[in-house]
C-alpha positions in Angstrom: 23.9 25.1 -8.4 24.4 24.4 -5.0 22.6 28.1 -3.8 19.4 26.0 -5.1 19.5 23.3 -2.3 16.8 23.7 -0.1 17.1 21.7 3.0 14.4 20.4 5.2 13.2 18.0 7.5 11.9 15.0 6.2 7.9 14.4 6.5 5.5 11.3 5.9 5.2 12.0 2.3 9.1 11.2 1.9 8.9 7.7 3.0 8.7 6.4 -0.9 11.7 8.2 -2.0 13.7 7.2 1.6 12.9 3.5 1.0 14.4 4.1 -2.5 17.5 6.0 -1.1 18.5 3.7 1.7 18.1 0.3 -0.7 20.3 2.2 -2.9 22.8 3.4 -0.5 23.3 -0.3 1.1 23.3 -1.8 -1.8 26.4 0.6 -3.0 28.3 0.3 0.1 27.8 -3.2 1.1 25.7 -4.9 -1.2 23.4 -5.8 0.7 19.6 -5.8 -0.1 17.3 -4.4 2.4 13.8 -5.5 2.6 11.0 -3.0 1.6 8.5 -3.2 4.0 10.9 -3.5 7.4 12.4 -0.7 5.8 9.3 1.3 5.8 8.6 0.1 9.0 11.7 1.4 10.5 11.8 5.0 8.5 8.0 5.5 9.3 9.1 4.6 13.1 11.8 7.0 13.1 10.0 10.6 11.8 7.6 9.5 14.9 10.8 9.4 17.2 11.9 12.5 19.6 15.6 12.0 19.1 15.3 11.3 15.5 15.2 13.4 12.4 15.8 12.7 8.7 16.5 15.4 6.9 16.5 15.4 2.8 18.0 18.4 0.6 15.8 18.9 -3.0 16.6 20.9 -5.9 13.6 22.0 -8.3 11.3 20.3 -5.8 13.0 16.7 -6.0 14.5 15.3 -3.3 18.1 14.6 -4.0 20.0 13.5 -1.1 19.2 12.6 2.6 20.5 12.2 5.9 19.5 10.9 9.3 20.4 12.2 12.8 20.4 9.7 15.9 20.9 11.0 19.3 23.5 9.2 21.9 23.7 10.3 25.4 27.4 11.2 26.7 27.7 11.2 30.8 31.6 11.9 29.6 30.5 15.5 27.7 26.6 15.5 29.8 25.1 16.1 26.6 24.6 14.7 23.4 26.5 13.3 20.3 24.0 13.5 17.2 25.2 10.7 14.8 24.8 11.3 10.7 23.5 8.3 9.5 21.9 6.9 5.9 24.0 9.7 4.2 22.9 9.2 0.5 23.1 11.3 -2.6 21.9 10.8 -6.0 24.6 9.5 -8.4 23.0 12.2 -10.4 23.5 15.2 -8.3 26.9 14.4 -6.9 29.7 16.5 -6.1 27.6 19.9 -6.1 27.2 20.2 -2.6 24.0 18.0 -1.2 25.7 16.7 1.6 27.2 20.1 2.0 24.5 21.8 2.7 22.6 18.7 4.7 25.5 19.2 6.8 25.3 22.8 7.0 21.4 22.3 7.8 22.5 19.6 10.6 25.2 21.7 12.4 23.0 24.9 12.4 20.7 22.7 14.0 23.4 21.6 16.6 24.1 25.0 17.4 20.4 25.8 18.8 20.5 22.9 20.6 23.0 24.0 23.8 22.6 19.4 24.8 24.3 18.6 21.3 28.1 18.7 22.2 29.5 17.0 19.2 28.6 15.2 15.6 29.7 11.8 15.0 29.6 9.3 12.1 30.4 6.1 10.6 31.7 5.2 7.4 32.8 1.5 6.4 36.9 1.9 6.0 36.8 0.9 2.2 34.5 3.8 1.1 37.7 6.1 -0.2 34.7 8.8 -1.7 33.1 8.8 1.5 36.1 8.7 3.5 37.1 11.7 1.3 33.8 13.9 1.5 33.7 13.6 5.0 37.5 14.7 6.4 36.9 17.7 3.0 33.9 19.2 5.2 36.3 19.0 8.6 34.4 15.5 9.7 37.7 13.3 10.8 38.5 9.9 12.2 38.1 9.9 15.4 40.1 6.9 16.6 37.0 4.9 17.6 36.5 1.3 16.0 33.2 0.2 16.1 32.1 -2.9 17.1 28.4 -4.8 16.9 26.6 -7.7 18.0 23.2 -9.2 16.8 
């Protein structure tokens, strides 16, 4: 089934099903419940950005999983670390390679791009699945704790 995902960059008529996808996804992983309309906001604010992309996989025209990509400027590398955020998959089309091929879609991606010198992402330490999916496609810890400030 996997030959069937078709990857693409998200557009404006996505938002509905992104809103959906990111309440779900921090709601899963942290129980937390975001707020509809900053969500919105903040998704809507991000296909307008340069150095942003979502990017959502469908099968039979449905979108079924998603991804974002956030750019971080390295002086150490002169270039740029692309970090994989708001990785969600539909309980329902789990472990047949969504994030597989989002990831495949993401590196190809990386590779045009001669600035993009590395792809980075978080994961909170409890999530044994996604801990699990990530180091099976060759993504591993880095060593890097992260730390954050409001």
């Amino acid at each position: 089934m996997a030959q069937d995902i078709f990857v693409r960059e998200a557009k404006g008529s996505d938002i509905p099903t992104l809103i959906n996808y990111n309440r779900s996804l921090a709601y899963e992983t942290e129980n937390i419940s975001l707020d509809k309309n900053i969500l919105q906001l903040g998704i809507k604010k991000a296909l307008e950005l340069k150095d942003c992309h979502y990017i959502v996989a469908e099968l039979d025209g449905e979108i079924v999983g998603q991804s974002m990509i956030t750019s971080e400027w390295s002086d150490w590398r002169n270039g740029a670390m692309w970090w994989i955020q708001s990785v969600y998959v539909d309980p329902d089309y789990r472990q047949i390679g969504v994030f597989r091929n989002i990831l495949k879609y993401i590196e190809a991606l990386a590779k045009k791009n001669p600035e993009v010198k590395g792809l980075r992402l978080y994961v909170k330490n409890n999530n044994k699945v996604g801990v699990s999916t990530y180091e099976s496609l060759g993504i591993k810890y880095s060593g890097y704790v992260i730390h954050e400030k409001y």
